[in-house]
N, C-alpha and C positions, 0 to 999 in steps of 0.2 A: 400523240406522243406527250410524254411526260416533260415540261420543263419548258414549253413551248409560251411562256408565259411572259408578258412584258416588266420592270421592274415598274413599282407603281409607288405613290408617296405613303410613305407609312402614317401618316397623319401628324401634327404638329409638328413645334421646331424651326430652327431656323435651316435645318440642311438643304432645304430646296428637291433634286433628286434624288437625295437618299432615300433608301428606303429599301422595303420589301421583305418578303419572305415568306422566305423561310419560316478556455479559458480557462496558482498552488501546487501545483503536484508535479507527476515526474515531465520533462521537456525534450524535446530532440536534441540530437549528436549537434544539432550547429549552435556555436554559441550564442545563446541570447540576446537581444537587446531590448530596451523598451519600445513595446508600441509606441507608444506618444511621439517617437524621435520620428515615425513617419509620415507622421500626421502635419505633412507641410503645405503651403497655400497650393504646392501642385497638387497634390491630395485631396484637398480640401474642394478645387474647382470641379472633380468630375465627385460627386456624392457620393455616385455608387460605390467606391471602393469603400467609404466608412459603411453604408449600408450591407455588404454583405464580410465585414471585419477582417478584410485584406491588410491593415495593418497589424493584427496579431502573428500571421503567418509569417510579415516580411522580419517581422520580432526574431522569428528560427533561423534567419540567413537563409532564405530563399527570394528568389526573384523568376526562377524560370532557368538561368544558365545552363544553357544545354541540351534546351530541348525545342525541337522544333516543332510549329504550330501553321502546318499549312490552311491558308485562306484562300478558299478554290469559290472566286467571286469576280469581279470586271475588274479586276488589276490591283494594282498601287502605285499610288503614288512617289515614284524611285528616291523625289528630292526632298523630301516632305523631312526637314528638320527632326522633327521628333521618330521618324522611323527609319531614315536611311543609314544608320548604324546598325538597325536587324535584320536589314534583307537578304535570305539567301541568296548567294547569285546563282542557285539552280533557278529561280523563280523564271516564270516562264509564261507567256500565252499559249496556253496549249491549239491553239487554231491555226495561230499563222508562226509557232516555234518563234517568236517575235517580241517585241514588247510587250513590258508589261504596264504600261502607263494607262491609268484608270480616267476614262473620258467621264464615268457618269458618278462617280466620287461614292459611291454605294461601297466597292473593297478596301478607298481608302478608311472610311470611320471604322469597318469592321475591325479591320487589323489594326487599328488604334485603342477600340477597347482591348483588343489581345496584350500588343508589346508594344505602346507609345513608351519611348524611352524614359526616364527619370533626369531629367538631365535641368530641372528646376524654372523651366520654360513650358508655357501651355499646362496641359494635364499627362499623365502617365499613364499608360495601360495596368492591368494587371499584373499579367506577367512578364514585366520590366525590362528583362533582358532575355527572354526568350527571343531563338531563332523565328524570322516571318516566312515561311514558305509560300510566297506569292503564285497562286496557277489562276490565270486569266481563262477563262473560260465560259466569257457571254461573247455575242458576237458585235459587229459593228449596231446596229439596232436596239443592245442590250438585254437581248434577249438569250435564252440557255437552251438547249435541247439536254433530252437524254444521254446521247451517245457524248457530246462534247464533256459533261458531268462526269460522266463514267471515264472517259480519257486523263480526266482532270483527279480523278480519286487516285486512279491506276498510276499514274503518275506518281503524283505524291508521295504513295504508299516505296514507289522506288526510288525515290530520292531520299529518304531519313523522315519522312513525316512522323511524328508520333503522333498528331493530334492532327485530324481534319476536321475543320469549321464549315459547316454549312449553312450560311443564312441565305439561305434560297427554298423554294420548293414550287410545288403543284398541286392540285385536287388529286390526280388519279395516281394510282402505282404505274413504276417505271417498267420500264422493256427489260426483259432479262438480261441486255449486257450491262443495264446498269445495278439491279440485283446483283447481279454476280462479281461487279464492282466494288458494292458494297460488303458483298460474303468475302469476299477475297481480303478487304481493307482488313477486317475483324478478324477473321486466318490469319494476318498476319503481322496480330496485336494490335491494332491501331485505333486508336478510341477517333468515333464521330460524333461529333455534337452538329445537332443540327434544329435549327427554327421552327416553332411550332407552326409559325401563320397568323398572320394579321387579317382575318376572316370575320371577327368582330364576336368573340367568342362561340366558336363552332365547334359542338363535340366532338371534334375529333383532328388531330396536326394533320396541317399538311404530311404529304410527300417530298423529303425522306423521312422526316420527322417520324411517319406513324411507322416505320419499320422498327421504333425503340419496343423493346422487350420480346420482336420473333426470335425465336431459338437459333434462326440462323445467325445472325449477329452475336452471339453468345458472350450478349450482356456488355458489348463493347459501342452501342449507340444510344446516345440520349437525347431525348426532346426536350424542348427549353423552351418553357412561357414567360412570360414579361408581366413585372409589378409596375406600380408607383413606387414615390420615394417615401409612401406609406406603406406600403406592403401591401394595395391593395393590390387585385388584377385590376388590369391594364384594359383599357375600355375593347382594343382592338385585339387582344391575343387570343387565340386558340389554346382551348382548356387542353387537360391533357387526355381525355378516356379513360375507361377503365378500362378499355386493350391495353395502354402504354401508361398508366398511373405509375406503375414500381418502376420505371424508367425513365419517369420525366421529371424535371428538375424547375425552379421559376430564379429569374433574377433582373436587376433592373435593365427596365426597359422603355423607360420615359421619361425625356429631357437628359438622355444623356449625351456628354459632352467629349468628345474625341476629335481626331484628326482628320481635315477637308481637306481633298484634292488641292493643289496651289498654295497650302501652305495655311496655317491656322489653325483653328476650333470651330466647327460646327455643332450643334447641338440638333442630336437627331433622337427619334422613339420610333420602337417598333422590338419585332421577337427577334428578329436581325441583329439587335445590339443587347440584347441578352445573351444568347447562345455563346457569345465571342468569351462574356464574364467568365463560362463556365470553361469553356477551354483555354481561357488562362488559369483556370482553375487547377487543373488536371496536369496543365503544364507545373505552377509549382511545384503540386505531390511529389512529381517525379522524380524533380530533382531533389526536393526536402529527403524522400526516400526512395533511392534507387534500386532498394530493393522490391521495393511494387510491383507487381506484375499489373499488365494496365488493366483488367479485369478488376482487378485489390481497389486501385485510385477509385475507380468508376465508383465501386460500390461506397467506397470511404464517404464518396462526394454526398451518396443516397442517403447513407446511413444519418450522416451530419447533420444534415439539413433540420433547417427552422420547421417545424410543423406547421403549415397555414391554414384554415377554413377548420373543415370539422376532424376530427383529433384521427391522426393515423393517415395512413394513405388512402385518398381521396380520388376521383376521377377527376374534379377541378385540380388541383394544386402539384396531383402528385405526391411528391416528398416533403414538396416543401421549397424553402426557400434557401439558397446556396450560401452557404456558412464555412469561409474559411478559417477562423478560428475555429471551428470544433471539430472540422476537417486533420487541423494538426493537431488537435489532442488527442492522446490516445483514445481508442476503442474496444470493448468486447472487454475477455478477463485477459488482465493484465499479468503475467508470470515472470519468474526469473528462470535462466535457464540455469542448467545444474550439469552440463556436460560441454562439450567441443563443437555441435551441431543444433541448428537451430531448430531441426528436425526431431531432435533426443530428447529428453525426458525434461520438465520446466516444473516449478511447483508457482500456486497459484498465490502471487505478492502478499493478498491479507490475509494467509495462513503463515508468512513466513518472517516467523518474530523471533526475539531471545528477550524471554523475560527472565533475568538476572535475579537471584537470590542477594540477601542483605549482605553478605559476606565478598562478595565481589563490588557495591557498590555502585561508584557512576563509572567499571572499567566499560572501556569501546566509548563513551562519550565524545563527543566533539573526535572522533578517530576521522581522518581525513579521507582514510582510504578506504571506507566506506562512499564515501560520494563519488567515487570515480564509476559506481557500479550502473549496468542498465538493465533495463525489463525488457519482454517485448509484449505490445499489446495482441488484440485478436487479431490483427494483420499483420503478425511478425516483427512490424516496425519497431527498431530500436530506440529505447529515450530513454537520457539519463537520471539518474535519482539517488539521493542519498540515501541508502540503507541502514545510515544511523539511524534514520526516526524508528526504524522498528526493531532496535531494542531497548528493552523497555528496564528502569532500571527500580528496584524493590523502593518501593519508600518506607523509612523509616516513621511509624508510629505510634502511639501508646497504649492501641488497644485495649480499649476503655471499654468494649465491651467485657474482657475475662473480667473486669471490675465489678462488672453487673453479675457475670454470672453465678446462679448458685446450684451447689452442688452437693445433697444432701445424700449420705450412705446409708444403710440398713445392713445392721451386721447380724446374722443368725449363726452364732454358735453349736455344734453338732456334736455333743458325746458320739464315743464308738468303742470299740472293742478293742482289748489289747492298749488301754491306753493311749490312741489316739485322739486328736484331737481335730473338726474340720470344721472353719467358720465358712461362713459365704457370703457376702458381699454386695448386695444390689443398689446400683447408683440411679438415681433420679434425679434427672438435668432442667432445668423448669426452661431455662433460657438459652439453649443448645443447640435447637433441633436443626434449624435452617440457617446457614448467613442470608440467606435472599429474602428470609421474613423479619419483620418488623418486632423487635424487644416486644411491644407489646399486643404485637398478633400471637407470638410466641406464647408470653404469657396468659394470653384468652384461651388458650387453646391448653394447658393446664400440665403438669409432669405428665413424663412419659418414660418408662423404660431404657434405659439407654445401653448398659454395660454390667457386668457380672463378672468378680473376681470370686476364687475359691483358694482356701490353700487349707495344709491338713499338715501336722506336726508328726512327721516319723518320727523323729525320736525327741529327744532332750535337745539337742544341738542341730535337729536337721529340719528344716522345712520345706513344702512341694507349696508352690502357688501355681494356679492355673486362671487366664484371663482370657475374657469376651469383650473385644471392642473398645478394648483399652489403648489408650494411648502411649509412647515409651516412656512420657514423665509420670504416668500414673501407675507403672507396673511397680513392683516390689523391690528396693535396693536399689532403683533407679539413678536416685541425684543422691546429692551430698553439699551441703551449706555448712553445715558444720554447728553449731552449739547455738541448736533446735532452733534455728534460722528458718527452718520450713512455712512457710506461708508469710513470713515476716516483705519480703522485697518485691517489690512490682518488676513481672518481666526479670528476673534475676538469673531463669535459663539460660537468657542471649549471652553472657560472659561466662560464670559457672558452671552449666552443663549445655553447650550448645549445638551438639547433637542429639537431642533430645525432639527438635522442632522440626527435624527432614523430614522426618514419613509421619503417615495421619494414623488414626486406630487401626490398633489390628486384634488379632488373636495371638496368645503365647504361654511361658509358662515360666518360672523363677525358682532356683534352689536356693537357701542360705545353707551353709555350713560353718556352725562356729567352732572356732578352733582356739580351744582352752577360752578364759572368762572374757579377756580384753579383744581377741581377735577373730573376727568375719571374715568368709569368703561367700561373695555371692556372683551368682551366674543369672542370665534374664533373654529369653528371646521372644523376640514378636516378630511376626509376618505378618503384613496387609497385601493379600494375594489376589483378593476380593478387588474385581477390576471395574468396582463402580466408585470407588476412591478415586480422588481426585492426588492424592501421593499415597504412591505405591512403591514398597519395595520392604526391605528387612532391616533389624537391628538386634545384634544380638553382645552382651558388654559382659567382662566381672571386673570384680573389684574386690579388692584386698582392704577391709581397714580394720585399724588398730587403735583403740580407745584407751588413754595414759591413764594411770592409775590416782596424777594428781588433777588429771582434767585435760582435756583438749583429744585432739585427733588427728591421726594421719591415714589418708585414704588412697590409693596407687589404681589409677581404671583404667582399663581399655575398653573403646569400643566399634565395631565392624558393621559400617552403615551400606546397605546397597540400596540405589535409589533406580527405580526404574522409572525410564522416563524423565530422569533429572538429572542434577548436577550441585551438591552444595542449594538444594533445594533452587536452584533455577531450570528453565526449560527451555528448550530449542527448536522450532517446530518448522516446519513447511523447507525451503533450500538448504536453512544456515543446520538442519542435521533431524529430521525428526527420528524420534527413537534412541536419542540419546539416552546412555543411561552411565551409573558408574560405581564407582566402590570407595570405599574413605575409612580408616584407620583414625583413630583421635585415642591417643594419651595423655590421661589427665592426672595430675598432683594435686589434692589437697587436701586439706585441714583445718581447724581449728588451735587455740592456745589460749588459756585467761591469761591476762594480763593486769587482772584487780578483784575486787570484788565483785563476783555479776557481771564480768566486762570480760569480751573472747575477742580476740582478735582472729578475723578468716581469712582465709584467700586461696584462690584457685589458677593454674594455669594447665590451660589443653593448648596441646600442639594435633595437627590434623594434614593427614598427606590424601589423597585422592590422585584415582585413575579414571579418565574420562573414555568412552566408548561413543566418537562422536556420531555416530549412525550413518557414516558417508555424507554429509553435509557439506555448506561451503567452509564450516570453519570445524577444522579435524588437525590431526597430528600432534593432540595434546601433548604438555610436557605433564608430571608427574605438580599433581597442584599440592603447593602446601599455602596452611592456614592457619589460624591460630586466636585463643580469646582468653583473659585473666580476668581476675576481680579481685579485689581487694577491700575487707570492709573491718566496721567493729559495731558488737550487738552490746547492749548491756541494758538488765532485767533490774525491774520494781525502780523505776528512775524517781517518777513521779508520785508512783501509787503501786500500791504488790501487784502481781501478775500483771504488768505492763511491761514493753519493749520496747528500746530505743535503736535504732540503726542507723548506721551509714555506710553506703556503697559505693566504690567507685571502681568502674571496670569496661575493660571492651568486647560487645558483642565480636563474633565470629569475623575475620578479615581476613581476607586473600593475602599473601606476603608473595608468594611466589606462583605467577600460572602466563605460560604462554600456547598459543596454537596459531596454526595455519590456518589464514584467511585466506580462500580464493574464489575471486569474484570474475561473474563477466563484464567487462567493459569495453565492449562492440561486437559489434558482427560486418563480414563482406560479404558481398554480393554473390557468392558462393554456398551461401547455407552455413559458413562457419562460423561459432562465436569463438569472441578471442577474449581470452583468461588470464591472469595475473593474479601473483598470491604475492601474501607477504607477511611477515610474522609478525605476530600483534601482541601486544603484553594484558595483561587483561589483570593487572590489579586497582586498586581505587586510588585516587589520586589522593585522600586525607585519609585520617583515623579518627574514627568515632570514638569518643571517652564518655561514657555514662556516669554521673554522680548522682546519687540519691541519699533521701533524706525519709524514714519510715519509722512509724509510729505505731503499736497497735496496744489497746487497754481492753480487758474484758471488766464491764462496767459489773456483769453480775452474771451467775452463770448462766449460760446460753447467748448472753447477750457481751456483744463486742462492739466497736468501734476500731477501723482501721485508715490509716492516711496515709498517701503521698507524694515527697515534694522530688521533681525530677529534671536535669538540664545535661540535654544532651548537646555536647561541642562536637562540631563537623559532624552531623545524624549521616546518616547513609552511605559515611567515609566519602564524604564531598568536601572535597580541602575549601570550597566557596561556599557549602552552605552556611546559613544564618542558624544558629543553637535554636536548638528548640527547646521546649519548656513544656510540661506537663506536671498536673496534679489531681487527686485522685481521695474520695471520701466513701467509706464504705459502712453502714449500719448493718451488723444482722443480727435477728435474732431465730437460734434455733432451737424446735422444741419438739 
């Protein structure tokens, strides 16, 4: 018979008969507190709990409340200070239906590593405030059979046990009713932890222990070897096998300090007072999350574990060593759910960003109601997390590379017939090709082909241009600065023209039609259809201008951006709406006027309305965005020296003035499979206004050769009412030939 075994001293200590056997990121639903608050001398007396970082879990507001951990061992001690606040009073000797008072003091320590209360006296168990389900079940002799075990599980299992401790065992396998005690416990959820054996390292756990990983227990019993308070193995434990490796677990199990029969601390070793760590263990999860199913905790426990001996799951070690802190961190891929059911469709956390266009600035920052939001990890567990961090907000910068780059054109001029006329265009980009290569890998690697414009003169007043790979500010009739401003201002699109920078090259094609000497009308469309762009979508503008007769200009645009995949040039991805896309209107006024000799005063204002399509996301039910950028400058020619420029600028890139939508987030789930949602309107404009001033210089020393400069201080950059100005400047030599 199985179990027919005396208890014997598990080697050192001072218990006398005891013996035998047998961590930044998102955090759980319970409020926080600091580790360190638990770390007190009652803590601190039994070691084990810092060794396997029991105080990170008690951090989440768990202690075990709730759950009950029966210890089917030679009783307990009923009066015993530190445990008589946890005993159930189902507890019971299952022998003589009688007391449960522990003569040989072996079920009082066990049940003390489980649930020694915290009450700032002696040391604490584990699991603090868990239920103790006390089932006496050695006999006057101390000794177990089969059948009494199995009375003792069956028991339990009908009283509320959720966790049965076993620090007990045998060499051989039990008699089928106690088999079928143990199928039954696991039918019907109930996680068993049970003692490897103090066998003095022997291949293989004891009895029940070596039933961890049969299929009939289905993944609901684990075996538990014992370390030092080095984390070595333990002179006397039972390794785990490679039968039960992915099911056995190690935790301390030498010189630890628990609760003696009559009252005290005894200090006892053995796989006896490991086992108990682990179903305090189990007990926490629980309650941390009750939505666990006890299969989920078990495996939690596996997965967590410290790696010991040789890397991976080992026939010594097992898992590993039992790791409550990493127990409560999340696990597997982490998602946000995107529906009513925890079961429904989730997108995967680090897919699910809004990177923000310059135009919107730091809107959603510091938003509050974002952190109310939770994930679930790979075991459904819910934990809170701010959703602010992942959106992401444009930074404002100088891009000093367009400063380097150079961009030399080849124009071939075409007679034809009938008086036509058709040039062609080939641009060669030296320093273009890649942002992911290095300026000067770029330039080791020498021009390259890039872009091709064509256009052909119908008549006197009408022209056709047609574009390859051109971008909107490079097509024909595109911008407007006004009195030959062109190339003169650093970045002068982001106020002046700044729909110009939403979508990247495409293909298109351009009419002028001039109407009488002083007045243009021109038409211009591109599409980037081409889905290896990284901004995709259309733009297609006219514009009406009119050149005075004693100088200056007035110019009247429209133009119709669709952005696929964006918004105002930001993007949306994974929960918060992947597939957003939208459409945007911008009418823009402006002109030029001298105002001296060689001196033009310019300026420009766009207004810009957009409609967003948020792709079903969390954050949908756009309103109608409006937007808006001006500039205001003065150029004036041969300041210094003939053909020289002078300028100055001052103007706001692109800024949201008006944009709201629905935000709806989950912020919990119950024990039902349901998550629960809350939305709320959220404004999403920038909290400051970016004001650009510049200061631009450019002389051509002789021809082909120029020199250009710029001096630039941007107030509140990225419309951050707390950023610090930034400041840029900018020297440019070229000579072309």
């Amino acid at each position: 018979m199985l179990f027919a075994v005396a208890l014997t001293g598990c080697g050192g200590g001072s218990g006398g008969g005891v013996a035998s056997g047998g961590g930044g990121g998102p955090a759980p639903l319970a409020p926080p507190a600091a580790p360190a608050s638990f770390e007190t001398a009652e803590f601190f007396l039994n070691g084990s709990l810092d060794q396997i970082n029991a105080q990170e879990a008690y951090a989440t507001g768990t202690s075990g409340q709730g759950v009950t951990v029966a210890v089917v061992d030679t009783g307990i001690d009923p009066t015993h200070p530190d445990l008589a606040g946890n005993i159930s009073p189902a507890s019971v000797n299952i022998l003589t239906n009688s007391t449960i008072d522990d003569d040989d003091g072996h079920g009082t320590a066990v049940a003390g590593v489980v649930a020694a209360r915290k009450n700032d006296t002696n040391t604490h168990g584990v699991a603090f405030n868990a239920t103790l389900l006390a089932v006496r079940a050695s006999n006057i002799t101390g000794t177990f059979t089969d059948s009494d075990v199995a009375n003792a599980i069956t028991y339990a299992v009908q009283n509320g046990a959720d966790v049965i401790n076993l620090s007990l065992g045998g060499p051989a396998a039990g008699t089928p009713n106690l088999e079928q005690a143990l199928i039954s416990a696991a039918a019907a959820g109930v996680v068993i932890v049970a003692a490897s054996g103090n066998d003095g390292n022997a291949f293989t756990p004891l009895f029940p222990a070596a039933y961890a990983g049969d299929v009939r227990m289905g993944g609901l019993l684990l075996a538990v070897g014992a370390v030092d308070g080095a984390n070595n193995l333990a002179g006397f434990s039972n390794i785990c096998g490679n039968a039960n490796a992915n099911f056995c677990l190690y935790a301390p199990g030498v010189n630890v300090r628990t609760t003696g029969a009559g009252g005290g601390n005894v200090i006892a070793s053995g796989t006896s007072f490991a086992a108990p760590h682990v179903s305090g263990a189990v007990a926490l999860l629980l309650q941390l999350f009750p939505s666990l199913t006890p299969a989920q905790a078990v495996q939690i426990l596996l997965t967590s574990a410290t790696d010991l001996g040789a890397a991976g799951v080992d026939n010594t070690f097992g898992r590993g060593l039992l790791d409550l802190d990493a127990a409560s961190e999340p696990l597997g891929t982490l998602s946000v759910p995107t529906s009513d059911a925890v079961a429904g469709p989730t997108m995967a956390l680090e897919q699910t960003t809004i990177r923000l266009g310059a135009a919107f600035g730091d809107a959603l920052g510091g938003n509050a109601f974002l952190s109310d939001a939770i994930i679930l990890d790979g075991f459904e567990r819910p934990y809170k997390i701010d959703l602010g961090r992942n959106v992401k907000g444009a930074k404002r910068d100088f891009r000093l590379d367009s400063l380097l780059a150079h961009r030399g054109t080849e124009t071939i001029d075409v007679p034809t017939a009938d008086g036509l006329s058709l040039s062609i265009g080939v641009d060669h980009r030296t320093y273009y090709r890649s942002n992911a290569a290095g300026l000067a890998e770029q330039a080791a690697q020498g021009p390259a082909f890039e872009n091709l414009s064509a256009g052909a003169a119908l008549t006197d007043s009408t022209r056709l241009g047609f574009a390859y790979n051109l971008s909107p500010g490079q097509t024909a009739a595109a911008r407007h600065e006004g009195s030959d401003t062109t190339g003169l201002f650093w970045m002068s699109d982001d106020s002046l023209n700044p729909h110009l920078s939403l979508i990247g090259a495409g293909n298109g094609m351009s009419l002028q039609q001039r109407v009488g000497d002083e007045t243009r009308l021109s038409f211009t469309w591109l599409d980037t259809a081409d889905s290896d762009r990284t901004t995709r979508g259309s733009v297609g503008q006219a514009a009406l201008q009119h050149d005075f007769a004693a100088g200056g200009s007035l110019r009247v645009g429209i133009a119709s951006v669709h952005e696929d995949g964006a918004f105002l040039n930001s993007e949306a991805d994974g929960a918060f709406g992947a597939g957003t896309e939208s459409d945007s209107r911008f009418y823009s006024l402006s002109g030029s006027m001298p105002v001296g000799d060689g001196i033009d005063l310019i300026g420009s204002v766009t207004v810009a309305n957009t409609t967003v399509d948020d792709g079903g996301g969390l954050l949908k039910n756009w309103d109608n965005v409006w937007s808006g950028a001006f500039g205001l400058g003065v150029v004036a020619q041969d300041v210094f020296a003939p053909q020289d420029r002078l300028g100055f600028l001052a103007g706001q890139p692109l800024r949201v003035e008006s944009a709201e939508a629905t935000l709806t987030l989950p912020v919990s789930r119950d024990l039902d499979g349901n998550i629960i949602q809350q939305s709320e309107r959220v404004d999403l404009t920038p909290s400051g206004r970016e004001i650009d001033l510049q200061i631009a210089y450019q002389h051509q020393l002789a021809p082909g050769i120029d020199v250009s400069s710029w001096l630039m201080m941007q107030l509140q950059p990225g419309h951050d009412a707390d950023a610090e100005p930034g400041y840029g400047a900018g020297f440019k030599f070229r000579v072309t030939y």
